[in-house]
TIVO-2410 file (N, C-alpha, C; in nm, 3 decimals):
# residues 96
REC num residu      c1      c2      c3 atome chaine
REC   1      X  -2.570  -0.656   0.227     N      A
REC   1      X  -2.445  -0.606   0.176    CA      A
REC   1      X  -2.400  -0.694   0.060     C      A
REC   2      X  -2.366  -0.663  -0.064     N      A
REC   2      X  -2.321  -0.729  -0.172    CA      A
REC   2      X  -2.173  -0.722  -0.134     C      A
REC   3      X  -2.148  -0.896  -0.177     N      A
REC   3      X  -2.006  -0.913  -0.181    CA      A
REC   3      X  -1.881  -0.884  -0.276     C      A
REC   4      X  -1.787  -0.897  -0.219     N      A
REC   4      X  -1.668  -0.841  -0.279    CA      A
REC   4      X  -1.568  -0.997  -0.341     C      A
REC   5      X  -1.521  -0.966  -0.466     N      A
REC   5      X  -1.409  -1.051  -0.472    CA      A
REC   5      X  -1.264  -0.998  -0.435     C      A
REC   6      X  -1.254  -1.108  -0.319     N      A
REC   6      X  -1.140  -1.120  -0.236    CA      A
REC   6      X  -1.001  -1.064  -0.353     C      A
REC   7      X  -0.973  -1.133  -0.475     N      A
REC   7      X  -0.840  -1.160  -0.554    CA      A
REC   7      X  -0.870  -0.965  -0.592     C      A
REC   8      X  -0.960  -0.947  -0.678     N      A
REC   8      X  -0.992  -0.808  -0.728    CA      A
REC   8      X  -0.940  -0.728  -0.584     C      A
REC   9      X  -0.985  -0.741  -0.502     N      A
REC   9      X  -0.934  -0.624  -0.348    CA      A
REC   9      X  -0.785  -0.678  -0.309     C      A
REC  10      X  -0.756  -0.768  -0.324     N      A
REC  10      X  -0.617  -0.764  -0.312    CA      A
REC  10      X  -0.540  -0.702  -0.407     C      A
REC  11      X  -0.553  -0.742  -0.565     N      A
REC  11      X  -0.506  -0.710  -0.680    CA      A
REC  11      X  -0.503  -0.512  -0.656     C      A
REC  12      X  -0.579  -0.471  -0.603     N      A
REC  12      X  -0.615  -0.330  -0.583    CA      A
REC  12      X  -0.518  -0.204  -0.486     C      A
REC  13      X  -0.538  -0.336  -0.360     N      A
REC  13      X  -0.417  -0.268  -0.247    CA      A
REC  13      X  -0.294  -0.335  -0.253     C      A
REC  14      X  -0.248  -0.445  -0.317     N      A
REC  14      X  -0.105  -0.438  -0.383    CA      A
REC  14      X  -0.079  -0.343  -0.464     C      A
REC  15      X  -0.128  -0.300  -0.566     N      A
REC  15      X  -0.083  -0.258  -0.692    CA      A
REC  15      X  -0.068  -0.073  -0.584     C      A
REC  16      X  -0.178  -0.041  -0.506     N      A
REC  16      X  -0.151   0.100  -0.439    CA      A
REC  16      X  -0.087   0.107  -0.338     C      A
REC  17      X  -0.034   0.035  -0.267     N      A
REC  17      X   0.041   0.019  -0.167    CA      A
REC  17      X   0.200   0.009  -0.265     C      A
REC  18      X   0.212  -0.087  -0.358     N      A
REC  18      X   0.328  -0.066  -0.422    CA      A
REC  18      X   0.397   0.060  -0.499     C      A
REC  19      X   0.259   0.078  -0.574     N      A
REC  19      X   0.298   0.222  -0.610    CA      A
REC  19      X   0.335   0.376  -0.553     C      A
REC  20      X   0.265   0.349  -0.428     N      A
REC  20      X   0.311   0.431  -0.332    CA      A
REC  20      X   0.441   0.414  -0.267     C      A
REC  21      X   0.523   0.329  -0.285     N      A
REC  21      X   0.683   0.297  -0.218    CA      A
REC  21      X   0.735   0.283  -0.342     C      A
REC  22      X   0.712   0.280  -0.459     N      A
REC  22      X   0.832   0.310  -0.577    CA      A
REC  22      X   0.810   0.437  -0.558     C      A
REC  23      X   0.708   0.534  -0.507     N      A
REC  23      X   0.693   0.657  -0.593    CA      A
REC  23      X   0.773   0.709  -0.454     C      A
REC  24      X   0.828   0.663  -0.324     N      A
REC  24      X   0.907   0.679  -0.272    CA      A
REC  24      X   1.030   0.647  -0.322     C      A
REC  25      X   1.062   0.514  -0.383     N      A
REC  25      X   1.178   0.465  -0.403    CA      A
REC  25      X   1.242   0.567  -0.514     C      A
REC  26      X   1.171   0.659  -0.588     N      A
REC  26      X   1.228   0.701  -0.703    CA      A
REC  26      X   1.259   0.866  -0.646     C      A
REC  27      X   1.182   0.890  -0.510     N      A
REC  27      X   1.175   1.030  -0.459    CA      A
REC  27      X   1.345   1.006  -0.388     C      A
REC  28      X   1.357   0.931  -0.357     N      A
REC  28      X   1.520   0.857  -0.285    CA      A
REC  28      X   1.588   0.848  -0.378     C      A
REC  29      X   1.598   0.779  -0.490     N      A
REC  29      X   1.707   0.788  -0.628    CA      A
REC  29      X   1.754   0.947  -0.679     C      A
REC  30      X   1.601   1.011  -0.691     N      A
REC  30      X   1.641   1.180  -0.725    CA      A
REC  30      X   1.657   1.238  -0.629     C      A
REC  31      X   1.679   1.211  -0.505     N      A
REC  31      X   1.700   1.286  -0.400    CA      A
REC  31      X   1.654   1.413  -0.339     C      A
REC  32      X   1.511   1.364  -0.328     N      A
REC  32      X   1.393   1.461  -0.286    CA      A
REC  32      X   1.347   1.392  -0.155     C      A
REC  33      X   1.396   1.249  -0.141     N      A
REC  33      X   1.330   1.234  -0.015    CA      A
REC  33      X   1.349   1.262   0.092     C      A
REC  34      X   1.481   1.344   0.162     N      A
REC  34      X   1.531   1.336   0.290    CA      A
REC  34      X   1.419   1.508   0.309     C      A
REC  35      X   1.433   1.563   0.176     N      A
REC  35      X   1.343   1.683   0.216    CA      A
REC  35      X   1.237   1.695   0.250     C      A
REC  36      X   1.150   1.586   0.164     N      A
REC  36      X   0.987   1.566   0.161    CA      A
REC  36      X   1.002   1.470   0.319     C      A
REC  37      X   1.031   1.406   0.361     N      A
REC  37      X   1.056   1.393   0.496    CA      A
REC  37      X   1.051   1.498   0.623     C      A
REC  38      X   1.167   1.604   0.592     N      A
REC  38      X   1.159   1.679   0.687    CA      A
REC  38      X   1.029   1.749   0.643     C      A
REC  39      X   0.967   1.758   0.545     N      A
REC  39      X   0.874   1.881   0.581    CA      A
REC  39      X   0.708   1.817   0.667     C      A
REC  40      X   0.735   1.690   0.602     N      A
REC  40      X   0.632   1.582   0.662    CA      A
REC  40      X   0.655   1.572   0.829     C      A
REC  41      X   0.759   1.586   0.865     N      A
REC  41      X   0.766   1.585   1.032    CA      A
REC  41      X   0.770   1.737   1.083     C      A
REC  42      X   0.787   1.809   1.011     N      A
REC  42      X   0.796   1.917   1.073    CA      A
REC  42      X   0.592   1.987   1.110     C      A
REC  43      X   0.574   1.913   0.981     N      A
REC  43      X   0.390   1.964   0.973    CA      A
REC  43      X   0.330   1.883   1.115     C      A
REC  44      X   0.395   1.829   1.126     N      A
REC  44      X   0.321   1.697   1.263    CA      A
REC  44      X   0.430   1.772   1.411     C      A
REC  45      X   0.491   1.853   1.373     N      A
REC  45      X   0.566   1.915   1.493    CA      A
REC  45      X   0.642   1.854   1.556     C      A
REC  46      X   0.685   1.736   1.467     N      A
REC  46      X   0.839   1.646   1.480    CA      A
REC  46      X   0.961   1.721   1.443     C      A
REC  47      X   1.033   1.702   1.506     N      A
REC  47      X   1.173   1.768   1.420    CA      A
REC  47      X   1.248   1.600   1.400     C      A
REC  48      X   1.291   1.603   1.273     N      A
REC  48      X   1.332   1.552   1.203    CA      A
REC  48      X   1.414   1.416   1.262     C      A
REC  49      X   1.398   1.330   1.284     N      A
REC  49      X   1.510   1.215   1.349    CA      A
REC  49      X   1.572   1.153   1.306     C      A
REC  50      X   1.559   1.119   1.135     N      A
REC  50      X   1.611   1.051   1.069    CA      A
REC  50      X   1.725   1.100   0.943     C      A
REC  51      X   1.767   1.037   0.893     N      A
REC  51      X   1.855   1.083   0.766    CA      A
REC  51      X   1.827   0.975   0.669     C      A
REC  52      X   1.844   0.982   0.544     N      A
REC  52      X   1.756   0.926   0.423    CA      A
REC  52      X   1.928   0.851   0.362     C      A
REC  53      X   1.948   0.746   0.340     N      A
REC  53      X   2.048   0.653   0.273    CA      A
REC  53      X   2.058   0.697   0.149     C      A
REC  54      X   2.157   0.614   0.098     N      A
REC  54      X   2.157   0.634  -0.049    CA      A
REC  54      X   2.077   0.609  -0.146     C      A
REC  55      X   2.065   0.570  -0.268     N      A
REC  55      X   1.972   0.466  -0.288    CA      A
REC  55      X   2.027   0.350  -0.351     C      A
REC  56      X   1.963   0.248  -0.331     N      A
REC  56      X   2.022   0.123  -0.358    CA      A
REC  56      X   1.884   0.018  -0.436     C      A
REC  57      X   1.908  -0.020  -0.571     N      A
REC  57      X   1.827  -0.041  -0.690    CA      A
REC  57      X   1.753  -0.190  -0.580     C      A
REC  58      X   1.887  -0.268  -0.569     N      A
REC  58      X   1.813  -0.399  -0.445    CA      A
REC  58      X   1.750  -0.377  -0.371     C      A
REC  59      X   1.740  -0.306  -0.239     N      A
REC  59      X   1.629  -0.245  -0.170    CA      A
REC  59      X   1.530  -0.200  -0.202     C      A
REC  60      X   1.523  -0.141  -0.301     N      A
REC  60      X   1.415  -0.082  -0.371    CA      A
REC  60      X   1.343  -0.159  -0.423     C      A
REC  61      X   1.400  -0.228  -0.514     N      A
REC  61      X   1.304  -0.368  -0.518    CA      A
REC  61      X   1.262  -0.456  -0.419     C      A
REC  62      X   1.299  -0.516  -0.331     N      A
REC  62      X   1.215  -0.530  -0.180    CA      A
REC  62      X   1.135  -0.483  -0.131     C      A
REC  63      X   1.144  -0.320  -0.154     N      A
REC  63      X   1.016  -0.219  -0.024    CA      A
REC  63      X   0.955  -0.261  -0.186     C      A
REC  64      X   0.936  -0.242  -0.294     N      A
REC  64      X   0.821  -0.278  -0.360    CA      A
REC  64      X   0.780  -0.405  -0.355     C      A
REC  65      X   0.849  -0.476  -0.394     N      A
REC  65      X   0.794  -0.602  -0.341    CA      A
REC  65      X   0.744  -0.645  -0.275     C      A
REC  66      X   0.786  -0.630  -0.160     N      A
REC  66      X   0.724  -0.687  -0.040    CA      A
REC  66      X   0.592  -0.603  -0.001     C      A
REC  67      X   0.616  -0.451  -0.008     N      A
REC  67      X   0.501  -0.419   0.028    CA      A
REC  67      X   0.362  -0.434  -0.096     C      A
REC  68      X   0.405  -0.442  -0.228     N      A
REC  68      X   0.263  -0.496  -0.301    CA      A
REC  68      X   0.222  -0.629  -0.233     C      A
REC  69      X   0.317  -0.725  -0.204     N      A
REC  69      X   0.265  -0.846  -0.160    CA      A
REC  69      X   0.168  -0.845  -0.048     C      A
REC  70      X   0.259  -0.714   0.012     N      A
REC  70      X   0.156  -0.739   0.175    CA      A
REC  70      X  -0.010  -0.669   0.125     C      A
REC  71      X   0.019  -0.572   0.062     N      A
REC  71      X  -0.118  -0.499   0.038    CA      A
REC  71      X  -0.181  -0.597  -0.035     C      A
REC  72      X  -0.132  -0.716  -0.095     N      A
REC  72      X  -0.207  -0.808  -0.170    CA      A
REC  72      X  -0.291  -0.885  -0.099     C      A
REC  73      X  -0.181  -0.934   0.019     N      A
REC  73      X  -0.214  -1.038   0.117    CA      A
REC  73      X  -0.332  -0.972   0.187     C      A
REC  74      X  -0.332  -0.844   0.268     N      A
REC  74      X  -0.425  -0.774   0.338    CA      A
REC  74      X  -0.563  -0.750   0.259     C      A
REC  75      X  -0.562  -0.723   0.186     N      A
REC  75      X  -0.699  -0.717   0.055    CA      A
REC  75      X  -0.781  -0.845   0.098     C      A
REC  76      X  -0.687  -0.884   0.024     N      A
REC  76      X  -0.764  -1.070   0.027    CA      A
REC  76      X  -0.804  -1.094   0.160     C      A
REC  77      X  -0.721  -1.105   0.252     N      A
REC  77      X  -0.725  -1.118   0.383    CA      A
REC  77      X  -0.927  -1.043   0.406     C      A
REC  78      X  -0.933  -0.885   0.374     N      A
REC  78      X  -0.997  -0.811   0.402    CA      A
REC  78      X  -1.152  -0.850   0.356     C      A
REC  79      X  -1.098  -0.921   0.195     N      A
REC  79      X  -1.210  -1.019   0.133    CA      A
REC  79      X  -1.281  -1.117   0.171     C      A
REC  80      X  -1.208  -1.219   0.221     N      A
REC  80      X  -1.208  -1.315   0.272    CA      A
REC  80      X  -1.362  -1.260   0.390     C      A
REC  81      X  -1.273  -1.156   0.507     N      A
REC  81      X  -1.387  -1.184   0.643    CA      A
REC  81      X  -1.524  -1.075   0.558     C      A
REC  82      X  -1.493  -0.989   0.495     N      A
REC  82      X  -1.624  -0.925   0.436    CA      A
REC  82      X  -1.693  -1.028   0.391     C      A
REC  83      X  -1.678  -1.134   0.333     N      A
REC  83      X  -1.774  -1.189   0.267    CA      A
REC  83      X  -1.844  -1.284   0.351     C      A
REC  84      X  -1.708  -1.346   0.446     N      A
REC  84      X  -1.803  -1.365   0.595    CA      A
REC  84      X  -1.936  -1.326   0.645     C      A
REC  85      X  -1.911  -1.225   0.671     N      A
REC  85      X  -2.010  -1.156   0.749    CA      A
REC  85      X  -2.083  -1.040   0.694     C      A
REC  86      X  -2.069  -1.062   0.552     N      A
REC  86      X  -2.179  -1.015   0.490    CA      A
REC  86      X  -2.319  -1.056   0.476     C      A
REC  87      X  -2.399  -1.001   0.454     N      A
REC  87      X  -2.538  -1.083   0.483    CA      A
REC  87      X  -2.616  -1.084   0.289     C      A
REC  88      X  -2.621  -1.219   0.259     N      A
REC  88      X  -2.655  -1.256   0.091    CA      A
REC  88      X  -2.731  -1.117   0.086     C      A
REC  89      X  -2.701  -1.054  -0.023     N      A
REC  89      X  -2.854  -0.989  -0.098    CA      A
REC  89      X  -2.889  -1.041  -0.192     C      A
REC  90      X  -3.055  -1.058  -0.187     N      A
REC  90      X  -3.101  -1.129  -0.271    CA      A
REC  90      X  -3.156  -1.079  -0.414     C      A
REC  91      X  -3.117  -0.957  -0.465     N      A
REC  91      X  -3.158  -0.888  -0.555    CA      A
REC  91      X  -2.990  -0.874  -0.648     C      A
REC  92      X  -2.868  -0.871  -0.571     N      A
REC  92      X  -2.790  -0.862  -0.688    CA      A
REC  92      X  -2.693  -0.991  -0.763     C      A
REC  93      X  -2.684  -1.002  -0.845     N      A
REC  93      X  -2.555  -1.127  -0.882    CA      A
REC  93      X  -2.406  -1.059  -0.763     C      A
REC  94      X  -2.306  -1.224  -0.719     N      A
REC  94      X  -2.232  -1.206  -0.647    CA      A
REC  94      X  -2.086  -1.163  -0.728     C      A
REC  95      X  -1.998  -1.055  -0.709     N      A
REC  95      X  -1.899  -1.011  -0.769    CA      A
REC  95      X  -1.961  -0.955  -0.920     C      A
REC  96      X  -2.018  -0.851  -0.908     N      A
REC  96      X  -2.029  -0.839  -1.036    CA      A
REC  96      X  -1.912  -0.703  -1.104     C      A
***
């Protein structure tokens, strides 16, 4: 198995994990999210439990934040044991 660089797979699932909660955070500012919600629980045969806040620019910066960080942290994290227990191949250069 050829290895992976750890920073590149983090750099990867931060940046999509973040972008996926602004592209919430901005569905909440225009006020599409309490809908795209219900239709998301209703497809799973939930009825609806929640109600969607206002939006608030500070929070929003947090759920992005924090969650690029975590998808950053988890990447790497993910890098880290792949390369573990990957086994050398001896035919390619490492991180290419």
């Amino acid at each position: 198995m050829d290895r992976i660089d750890p920073l590149r797979l983090g750099l990867t699932l931060g940046l999509g994990f973040g972008a996926s909660h602004l592209a919430w955070a901005l569905l909440v500012a225009l006020g599409g999210a309490g809908w795209a919600m219900d239709v998301v629980f209703r497809l799973h045969f939930i009825r609806p439990p929640f109600d969607v806040d206002g939006f608030d620019p500070v929070v929003a910066a947090y759920l992005v934040g924090l969650t690029t960080l975590g998808g950053f942290l988890a990447g790497w994290g993910l890098g880290v044991v792949w390369n573990l227990l990957a086994r050398p191949n001896r035919h390619t250069a490492p991180f290419r």
